[in-house]
N, C-alpha and C positions, 0 to 999 in steps of 0.2 A: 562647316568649314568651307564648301565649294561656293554657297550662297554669300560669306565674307569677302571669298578671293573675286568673285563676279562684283560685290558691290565696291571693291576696293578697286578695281580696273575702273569700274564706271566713272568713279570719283577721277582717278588718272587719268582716264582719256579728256574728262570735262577741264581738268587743269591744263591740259596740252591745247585744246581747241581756246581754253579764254586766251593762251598767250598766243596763238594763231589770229583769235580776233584784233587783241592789240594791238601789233605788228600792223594787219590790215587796217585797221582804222587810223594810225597815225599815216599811213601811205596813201590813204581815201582824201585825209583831209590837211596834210602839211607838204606830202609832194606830189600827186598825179594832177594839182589844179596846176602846179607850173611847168608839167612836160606833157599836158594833157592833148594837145595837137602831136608832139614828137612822137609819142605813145600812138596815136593812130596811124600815122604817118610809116611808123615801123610796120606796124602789123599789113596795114594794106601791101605796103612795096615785099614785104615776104610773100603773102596770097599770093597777090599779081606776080612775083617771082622778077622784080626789076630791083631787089637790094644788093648794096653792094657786098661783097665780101668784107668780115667771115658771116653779115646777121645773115643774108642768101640765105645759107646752107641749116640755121638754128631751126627748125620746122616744128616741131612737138606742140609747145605752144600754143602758138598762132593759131595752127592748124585744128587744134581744141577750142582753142578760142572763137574761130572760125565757126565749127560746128553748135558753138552752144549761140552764138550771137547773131546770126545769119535768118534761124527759124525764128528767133526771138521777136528781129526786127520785121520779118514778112506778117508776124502775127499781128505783132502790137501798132507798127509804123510809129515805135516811142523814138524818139530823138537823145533818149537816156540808154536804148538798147544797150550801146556796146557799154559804156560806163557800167552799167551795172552787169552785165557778161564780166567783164575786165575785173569787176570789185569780188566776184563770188568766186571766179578761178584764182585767185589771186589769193582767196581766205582757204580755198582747196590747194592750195600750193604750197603755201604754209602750213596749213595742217598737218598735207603728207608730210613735210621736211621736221616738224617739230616729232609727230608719230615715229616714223622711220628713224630720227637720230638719238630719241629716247632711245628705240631696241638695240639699239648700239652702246650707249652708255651703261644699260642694263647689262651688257654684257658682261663690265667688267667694275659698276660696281651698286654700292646698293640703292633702294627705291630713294631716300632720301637723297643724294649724292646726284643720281639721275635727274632729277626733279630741281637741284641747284644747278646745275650745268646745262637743261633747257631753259630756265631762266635767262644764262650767261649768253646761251644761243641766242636767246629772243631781243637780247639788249644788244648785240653784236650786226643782228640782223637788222633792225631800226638805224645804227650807224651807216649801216651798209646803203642806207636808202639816200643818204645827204649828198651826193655828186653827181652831177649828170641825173639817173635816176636809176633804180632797182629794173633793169630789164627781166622779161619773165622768166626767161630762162635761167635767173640768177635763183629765183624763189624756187625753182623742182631741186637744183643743183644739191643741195644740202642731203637732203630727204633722198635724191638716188644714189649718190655715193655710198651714204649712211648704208641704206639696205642693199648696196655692192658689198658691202664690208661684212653686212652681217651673212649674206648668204657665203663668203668666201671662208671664214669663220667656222660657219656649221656645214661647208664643204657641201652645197648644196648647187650643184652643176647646173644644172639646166634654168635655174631662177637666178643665179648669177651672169649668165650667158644671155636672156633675157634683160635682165636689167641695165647693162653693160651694152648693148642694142639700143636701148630705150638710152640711155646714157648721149651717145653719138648724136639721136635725131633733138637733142634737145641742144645740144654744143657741143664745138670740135675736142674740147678737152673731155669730154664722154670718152675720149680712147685711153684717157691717162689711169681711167678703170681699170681699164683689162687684166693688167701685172697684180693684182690682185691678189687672184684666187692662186697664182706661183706661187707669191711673196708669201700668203699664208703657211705654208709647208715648207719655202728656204728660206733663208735670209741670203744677202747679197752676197757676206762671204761665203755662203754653201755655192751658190751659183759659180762666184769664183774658184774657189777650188776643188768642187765636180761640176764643172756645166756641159759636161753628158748624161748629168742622173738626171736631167729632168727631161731629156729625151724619151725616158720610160712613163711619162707622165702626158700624153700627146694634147688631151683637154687643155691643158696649162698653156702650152702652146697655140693651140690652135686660135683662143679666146684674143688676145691682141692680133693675130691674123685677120680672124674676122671682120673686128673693129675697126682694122686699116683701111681691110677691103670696100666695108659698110661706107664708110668717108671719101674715098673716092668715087664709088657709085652714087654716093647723094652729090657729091660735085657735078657729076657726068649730068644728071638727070635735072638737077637744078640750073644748072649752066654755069662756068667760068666769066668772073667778070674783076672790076679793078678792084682794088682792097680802099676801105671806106679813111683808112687814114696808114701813111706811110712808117718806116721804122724811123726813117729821119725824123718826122714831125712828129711822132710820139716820142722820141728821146728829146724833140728840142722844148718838150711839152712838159714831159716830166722833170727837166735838169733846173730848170728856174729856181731860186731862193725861195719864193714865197711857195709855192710847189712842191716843195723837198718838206718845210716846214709843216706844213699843211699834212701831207700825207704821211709824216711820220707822229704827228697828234692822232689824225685817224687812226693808220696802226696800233698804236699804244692803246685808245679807246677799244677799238674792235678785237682785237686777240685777247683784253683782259690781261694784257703784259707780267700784272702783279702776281699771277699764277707761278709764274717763272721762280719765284721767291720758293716755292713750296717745293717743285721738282725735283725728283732726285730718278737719275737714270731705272735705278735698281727696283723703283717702284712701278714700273711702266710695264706692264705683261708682252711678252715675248711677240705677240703678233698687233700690238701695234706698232713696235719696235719695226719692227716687219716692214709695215706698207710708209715708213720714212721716204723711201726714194718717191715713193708717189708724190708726197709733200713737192718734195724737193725739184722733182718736173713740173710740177705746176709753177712754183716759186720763178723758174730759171724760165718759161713760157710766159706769164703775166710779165717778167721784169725786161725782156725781149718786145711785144709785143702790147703786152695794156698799156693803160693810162694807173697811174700807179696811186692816185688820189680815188680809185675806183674801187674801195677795198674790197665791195660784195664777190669781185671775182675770188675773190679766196672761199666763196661759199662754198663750195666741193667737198675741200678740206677741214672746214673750220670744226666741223664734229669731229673729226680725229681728233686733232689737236688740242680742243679742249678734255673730248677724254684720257691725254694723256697725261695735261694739264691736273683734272680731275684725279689722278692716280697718286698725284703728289700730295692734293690736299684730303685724298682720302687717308693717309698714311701718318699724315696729322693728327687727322681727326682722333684716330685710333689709337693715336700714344696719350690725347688729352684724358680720350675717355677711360674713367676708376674701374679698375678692375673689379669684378665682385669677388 
């Protein structure tokens, strides 16, 4: 039996890694040859620490990046260094996010169901690449949430407090983490009608302290400078016809809209129910300050939401299938 369940993971990890490859290969060869300067251009002015606000402050990265590409180039003096530093963190980036948001999906429902909904991930994630382009920080985003969620889940403190750190240095909405590992044990209207019971709870608290703290000291150390595009010009950017239209095809393509059909509240287990407000501060952040034709910023999120998605059609599934 143990020697089944070992070759049965193998076979699943090899599944997760090919849709990892995928992913990487359409971004190798249908979008980094057209932002292939913009793409160095980020990384350097991050190193050298001259980008504008908010990439400045996105460090995880880079900063990987930095270290695998740096020795690479002193050894070989190959002129493909970074390219290929850029293609293999980039296959390790998607791997973590496919890895990390199956144990998620796992959580609540089965291997089969799991294994269609990273699929949905990996078609969602390819959409996500078509604007401007997939910034690195978009490809971890998936994969640290996911396992924010699962260490919040199985109540596991100090690997959530961790991750949720590692959350931050990769992007500013790393903070949108932290309410997390609360939300697992209240829902909002608990909070509202005792929000002194989680006083007795200090970790819960502390954990968004933290994260606050963590964001203004990487400001401090990174240095304050001008924001790389205003609220005005990104509203005058997103409100155009063609713009509105565009980015609501993208939408519908990347969330897999048709899931919606299947949904039904009652099917949705109590703690993803939970981390809603998470959604929902993301949502009201992107819709304030992104470019709204940029869907990948919904990476964060998007394995939630399709496992709630998933809740609906696994619920389906279950009235299809003949009783024995």
């Amino acid at each position: 039996m143990n020697n089944f369940n070992i070759n049965n993971n193998k076979k699943l990890y090899l599944i997760l890694l090919f849709l990892a490859a995928i992913v990487t290969l359409n971004y190798v060869f249908f979008v980094y040859p057209l932002y292939k300067e913009l793409i160095i251009e980020e990384y350097n002015s991050i190193i050298n620490g001259t980008a504008l606000s908010p990439t400045r402050h996105r460090l995880l990265f880079s900063y990987i990046l930095d270290a695998v590409y740096s020795p690479l180039f002193s050894i070989t003096k190959n002129q493909h260094s970074f390219a290929l530093s850029f293609f293999f963190l980039s296959f390790c980036a998607y791997a973590f996010s496919f890895v990390c948001s199956y144990k998620l999906f796992q959580l609540f429902h089965s291997k089969t169901s799991s294994l269609m909904l990273s699929l949905l991930l990996a078609l969602s994630f390819v959409v996500g690449h078509y604007y401007h382009y997939a910034n690195a920080w978009s490809m971890l985003e998936g994969g640290i949430f996911s396992l924010g969620f699962v260490y919040a889940y199985q109540q596991k403190k100090l690997p959530f407090l961790l991750i949720t750190i590692i959350a931050v240095l990769n992007r500013e909405t790393g903070i949108f983490l932290a309410p997390a590992y609360l939300l697992a044990n209240h829902s909002v209207k608990d909070i509202i009608k005792k929000p002194f019971a989680i006083l007795k709870k200090p970790f819960e608290i502390a954990v968004p302290l933290i994260a606050i703290l963590e964001y203004i000291l990487l400001r401090k150390l990174t240095g304050e400078t001008n924001h790389s595009i205003t609220i005005s010009e990104t509203f005058a950017l997103n409100s155009t016809p063609y713009n509105l239209v565009l980015t609501a095809i993208r939408y519908a393509l990347y969330f897999h809209v048709y899931l919606l059909l299947f949904v039904k509240v009652s099917t949705i287990p109590q703690f993803l129910k939970n981390q809603l407000p998470i959604v929902m501060i993301v949502a009201v952040f992107i819709s304030l300050f992104g470019i709204w034709m940029e869907v990948r910023m919904f990476n964060s999120v998007l394995p939630l939401l399709l496992c709630m998605g998933g809740a609906g059609l696994a619920s389906v599934q279950e009235k299809s299938t003949p009783k024995p």
